[in-house]
N, C-alpha and C positions, 0 to 999 in steps of 0.2 A: 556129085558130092560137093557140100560148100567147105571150101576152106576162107580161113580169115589167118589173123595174127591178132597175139595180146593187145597191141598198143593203138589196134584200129579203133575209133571213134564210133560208140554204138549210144543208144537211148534203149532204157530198157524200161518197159511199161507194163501196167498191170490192164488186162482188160478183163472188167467184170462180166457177165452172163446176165444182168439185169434185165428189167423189160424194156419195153423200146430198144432194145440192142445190144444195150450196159455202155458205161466208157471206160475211155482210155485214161488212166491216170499215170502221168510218167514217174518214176521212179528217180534214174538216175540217166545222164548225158554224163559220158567218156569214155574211157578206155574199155576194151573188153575184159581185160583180168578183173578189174574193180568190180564192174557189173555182172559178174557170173560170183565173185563174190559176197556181194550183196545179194543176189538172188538166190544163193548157196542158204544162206540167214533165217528166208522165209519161212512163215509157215508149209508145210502139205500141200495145203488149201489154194494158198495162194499163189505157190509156184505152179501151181495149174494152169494160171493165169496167166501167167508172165511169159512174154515175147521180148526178144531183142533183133533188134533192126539198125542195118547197118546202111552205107549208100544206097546200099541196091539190091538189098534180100531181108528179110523177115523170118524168122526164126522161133516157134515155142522153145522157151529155156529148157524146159524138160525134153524137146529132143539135141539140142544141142550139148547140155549137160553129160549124156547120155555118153556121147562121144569127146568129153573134153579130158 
């Protein structure tokens, strides 16, 4: 199970499904409450997309949301 805390320092980035691979386009860098709020915002569509990554783990927003 991962656990964090609010005021851990994460990037939270959209990765698209494009061809060649898609990219990463980052959203936001800080705190975890800000950036699950911001991701809270999104379209559907978009939070499909969306990972948050912290030191040392990797995260789709929508599983972690899931649990927040």
């Amino acid at each position: 199970m991962r656990t964090t805390f609010q005021d851990a320092s994460v990037r939270l980035y959209h990765l698209d499904g494009g061809p060649e691979g898609g990219a990463a386009t980052t959203l936001f860098y800080g705190p975890l409450s800000e950036a699950m709020r911001i991701a809270e915002q999104q379209p559907t569509e978009v939070q499909e997309g969306l990972f948050i990554a912290t030191d040392n783990d990797v995260v789709a927003f929508l599983d972690l949301f899931e649990g927040y």
